[in-house]
N, C-alpha and C positions, 0 to 999 in steps of 0.2 A: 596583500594580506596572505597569511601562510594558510597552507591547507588545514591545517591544525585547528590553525584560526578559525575557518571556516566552518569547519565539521563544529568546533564548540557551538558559535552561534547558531548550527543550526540545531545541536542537541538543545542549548537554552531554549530557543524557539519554539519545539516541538514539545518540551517534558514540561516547558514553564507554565501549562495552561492557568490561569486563577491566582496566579504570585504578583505579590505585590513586588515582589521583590527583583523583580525581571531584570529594572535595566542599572542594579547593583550589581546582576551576573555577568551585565555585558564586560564590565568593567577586565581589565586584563590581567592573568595573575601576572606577579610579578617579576619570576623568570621560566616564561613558559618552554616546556621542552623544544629542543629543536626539531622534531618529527614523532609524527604521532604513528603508534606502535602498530605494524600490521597484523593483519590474521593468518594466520596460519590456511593451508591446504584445506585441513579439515574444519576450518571454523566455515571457509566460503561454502563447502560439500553440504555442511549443516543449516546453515541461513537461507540457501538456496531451497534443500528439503524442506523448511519449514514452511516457503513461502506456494510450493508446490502442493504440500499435504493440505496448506490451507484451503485453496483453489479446488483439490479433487474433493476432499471432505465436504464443501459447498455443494459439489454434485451430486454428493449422497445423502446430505441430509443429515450426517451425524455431530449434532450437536455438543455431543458429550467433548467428541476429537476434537472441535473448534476451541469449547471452554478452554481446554489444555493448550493449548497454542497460544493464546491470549494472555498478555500480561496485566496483572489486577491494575492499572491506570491507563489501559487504551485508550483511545481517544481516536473517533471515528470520522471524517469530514468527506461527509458529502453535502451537493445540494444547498451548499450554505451555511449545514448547520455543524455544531460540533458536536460528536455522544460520548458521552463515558461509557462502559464495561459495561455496567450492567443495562444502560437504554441500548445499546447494541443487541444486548444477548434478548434483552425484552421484546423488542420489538421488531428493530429491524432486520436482524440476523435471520429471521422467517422469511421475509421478503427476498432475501440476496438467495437462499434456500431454494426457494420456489424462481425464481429467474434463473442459477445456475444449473436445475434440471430442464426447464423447458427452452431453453436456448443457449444454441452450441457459442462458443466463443473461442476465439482465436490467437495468440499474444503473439502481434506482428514484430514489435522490437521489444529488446530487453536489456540493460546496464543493470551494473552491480558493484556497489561499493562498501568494502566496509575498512574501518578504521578502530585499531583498537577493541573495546567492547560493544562499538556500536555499529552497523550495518544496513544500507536501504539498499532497495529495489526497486528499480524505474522500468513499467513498459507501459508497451500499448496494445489494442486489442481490438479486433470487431469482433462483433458478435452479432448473430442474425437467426434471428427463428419466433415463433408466435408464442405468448404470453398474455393470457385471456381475452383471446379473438383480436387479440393486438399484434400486428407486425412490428417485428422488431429489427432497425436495419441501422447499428450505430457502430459509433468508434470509442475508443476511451482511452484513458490515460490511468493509470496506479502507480499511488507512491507505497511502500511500507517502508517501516521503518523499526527496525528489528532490536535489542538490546542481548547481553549475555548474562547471565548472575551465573552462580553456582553451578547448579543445574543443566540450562539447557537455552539456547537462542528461543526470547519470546517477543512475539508483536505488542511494538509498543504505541504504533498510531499505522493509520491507514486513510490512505487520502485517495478518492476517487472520482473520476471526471468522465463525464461522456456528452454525445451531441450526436444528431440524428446523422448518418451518413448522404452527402450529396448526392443526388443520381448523376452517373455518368453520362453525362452529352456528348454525342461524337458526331462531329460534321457530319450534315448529308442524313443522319439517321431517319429523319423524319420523311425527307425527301423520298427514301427508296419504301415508304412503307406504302 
């Protein structure tokens, strides 16, 4: 399957939430380019920013700068569930607010793809600090997944994954205590 290929199904995948019309899209045009168009210098400088500014503006708390970042059909998946725009901006965007100031987090790896108009962001992350008399000692995982219109690279889904971190056992430890 061409890369082309790929990136479409996974844009159908991601933008199709609620369509009936899904697996009419899988269908393949009928002479698809031979390679899908890259980004320029400045398009990865900006996708990269955006996904940066999003992370620090979490720290601060400025939800106005978050609004603007966001594209009007996000689409949020954590935990199972999926949120649109506005149950993001409702409810739990307070939540990721108060987590992203009381515990530091870390983005141990990072990939970066974009093709054409469209753009994701793959890392991971511990993060470890207290959070209402809760220790917090985990790993995670983040996808975004960025679009370009006119204007300016906006998030258009955001997939996030975590799990408590293992303790480290190392022979003998117990031994020498």
């Amino acid at each position: 399957m061409s890369s082309r290929r790929k990136v479409s199904l996974l844009a159908v995948g991601l933008f199709s939430f609620g369509s009936a019309g899904v697996l009419a899209d899988l269908v393949p045009a009928q002479q698809p380019p031979t390679s899908a168009p890259t980004c320029r210098a400045s398009d990865s400088a900006a996708v990269v920013g955006v996904a940066s500014r999003f992370h620090k503006i979490l720290s601060t708390g400025d939800t106005s700068g978050i609004n603007a970042l966001l594209a009007p059909d996000l689409r949020v998946i954590e935990s199972g569930a999926v949120e649109s725009r506005q149950e993001y901006l409702s409810h739990h965007l307070s939540a990721d607010i108060e987590f992203a100031k009381a515990v530091k987090e870390e983005r141990t790896s990072f990939s970066y793809r974009c093709e054409g108009n469209i753009a994701w962001l793959i890392s991971t992350s511990t993060a470890i600090g207290k959070l209402n008399n809760r220790e917090i000692n985990s790993v995670g995982a983040e996808l975004i997944v960025l679009s370009r219109n006119q204007k300016a690279w906006k998030i258009r889904a955001i997939h996030w994954s975590s799990a408590r971190r293992q303790p480290v056992i190392r022979p003998f430890e117990s031994v020498l205590r």
